[in-house]
N, C-alpha and C positions, 0 to 999 in steps of 0.2 A: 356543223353546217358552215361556218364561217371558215374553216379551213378549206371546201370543197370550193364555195363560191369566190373566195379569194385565188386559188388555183385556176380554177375554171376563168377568173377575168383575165388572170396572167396568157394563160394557156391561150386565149381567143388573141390575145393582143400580141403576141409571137408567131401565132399561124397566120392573123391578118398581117405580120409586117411580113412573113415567107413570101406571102401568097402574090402582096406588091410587089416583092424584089425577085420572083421569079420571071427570065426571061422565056420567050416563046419557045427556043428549040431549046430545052434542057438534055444535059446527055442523058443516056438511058442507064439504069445503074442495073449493074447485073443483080442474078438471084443471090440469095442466101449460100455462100459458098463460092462464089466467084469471085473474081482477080478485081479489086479498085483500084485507081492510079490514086496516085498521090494527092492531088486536088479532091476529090472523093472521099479521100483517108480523115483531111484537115477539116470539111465541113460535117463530116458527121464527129468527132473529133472537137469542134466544137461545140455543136447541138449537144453534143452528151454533157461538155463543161458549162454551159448556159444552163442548162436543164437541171445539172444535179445542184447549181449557183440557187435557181430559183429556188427547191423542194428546201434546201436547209434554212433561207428568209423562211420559208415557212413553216416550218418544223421549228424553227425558234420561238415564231409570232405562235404558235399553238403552243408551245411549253409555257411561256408565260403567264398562260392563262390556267394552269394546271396549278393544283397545290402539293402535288406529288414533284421532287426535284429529277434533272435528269440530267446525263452530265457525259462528254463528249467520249469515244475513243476514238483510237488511231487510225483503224476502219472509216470510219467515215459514220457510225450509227451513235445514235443514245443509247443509255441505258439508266437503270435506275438505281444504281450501285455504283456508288464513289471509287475511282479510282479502280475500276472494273479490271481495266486491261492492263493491269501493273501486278497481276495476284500469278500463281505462278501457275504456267502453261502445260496443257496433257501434251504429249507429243505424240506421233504416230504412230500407227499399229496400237496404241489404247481403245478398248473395246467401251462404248459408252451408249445408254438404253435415254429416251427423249422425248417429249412431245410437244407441240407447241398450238396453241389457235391464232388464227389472223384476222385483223380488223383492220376497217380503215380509218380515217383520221375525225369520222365522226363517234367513232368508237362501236360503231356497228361489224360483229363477229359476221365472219365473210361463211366459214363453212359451219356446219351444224357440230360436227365431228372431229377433235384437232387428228392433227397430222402426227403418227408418232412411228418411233423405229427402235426395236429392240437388236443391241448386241450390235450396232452400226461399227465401223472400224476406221478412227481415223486417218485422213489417208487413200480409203478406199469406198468412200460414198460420197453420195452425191445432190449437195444440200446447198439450200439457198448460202450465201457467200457469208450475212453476216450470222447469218443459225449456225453453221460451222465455227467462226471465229469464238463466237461468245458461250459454244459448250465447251469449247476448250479452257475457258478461265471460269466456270462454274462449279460448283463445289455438291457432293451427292444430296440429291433435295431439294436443290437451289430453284428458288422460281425468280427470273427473270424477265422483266418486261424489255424490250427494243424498239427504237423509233428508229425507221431504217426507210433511206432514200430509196427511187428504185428503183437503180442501177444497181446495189446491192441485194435487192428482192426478186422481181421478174422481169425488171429491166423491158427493152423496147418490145416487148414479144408478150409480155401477159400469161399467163399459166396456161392460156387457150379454153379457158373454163369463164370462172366469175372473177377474174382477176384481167383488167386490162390492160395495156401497155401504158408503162410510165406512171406507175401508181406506187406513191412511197404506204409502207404498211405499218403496224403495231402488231409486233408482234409476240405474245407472253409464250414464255419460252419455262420449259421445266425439263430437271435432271433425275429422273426414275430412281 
């Protein structure tokens, strides 16, 4: 709870300074798929570097209060295996079987049912950015938990389900 509400204050206190600093005739920004100029590029560009600034303050303020340890990579997520991303890597075209469940940072499991994929091939699927990274340094069996920002999860767009935009996840992650 202190994770959502601490978010939520940030969150109101970022849209309320938007909302100031927006002037009357704003350009119109095209659809999903259309051309931005370069001023377009730099403010969403920095929204995403403010944003992913905020979730790690608070993805740290919540590890602290864990007695489970958790410990950076190069990605951008936690994990709870030391020196995770230094173990040696599956390369492509390795065929690897998975499944994982998601929660959010009150530790409340989002779907009933995790999400799994038999015989995926790296390389040629198409999985959340840090679920990828982190089968590829897991070992057969391995269950791994992820604290993962969400730019790395489902980013500005939400799953379109029960997952909304801009929501970092926990994610337990396992190797079949």
């Amino acid at each position: 709870m202190y994770f959502r509400n601490s978010f939520m204050r940030k969150i109101i206190f970022i849209s309320l300074l938007s909302f100031i600093s927006c002037k009357r005739n704003n350009p119109v920004h095209p659809p999903v798929g259309g051309v931005l100029n370069q001023k377009d590029l730099d403010i969403s560009k920095n929204r995403s570097k403010n944003l992913n600034t905020i979730e790690r303050e608070q993805i740290n303020d919540w590890i602290k209060d864990q007695k489970t340890d958790y410990f950076p990579t190069q990605l951008n997520y936690w994990t709870d295996v030391p020196d995770f991303d230094k173990r040696e890597r599956r390369q492509d075209e390795t065929l690897i079987s998975y499944s994982y469940d998601l929660y959010d940072f009150d530790q409340t499991k989002i779907y009933d049912k995790p999400i799994s994929r038999n015989n995926a091939r790296f390389g040629h699927f198409d999985e959340l950015k840090a679920v990828e990274n982190a089968l590829r340094y897991m070992k057969e069996g391995e269950e791994v938990t992820l604290l993962v920002p969400s730019s790395l999860a489902y980013g500005t767009y939400g799953d379109e389900n029960k997952i909304d935009n801009d929501i970092p996840l926990i994610i337990k992650l396992k190797v079949l």
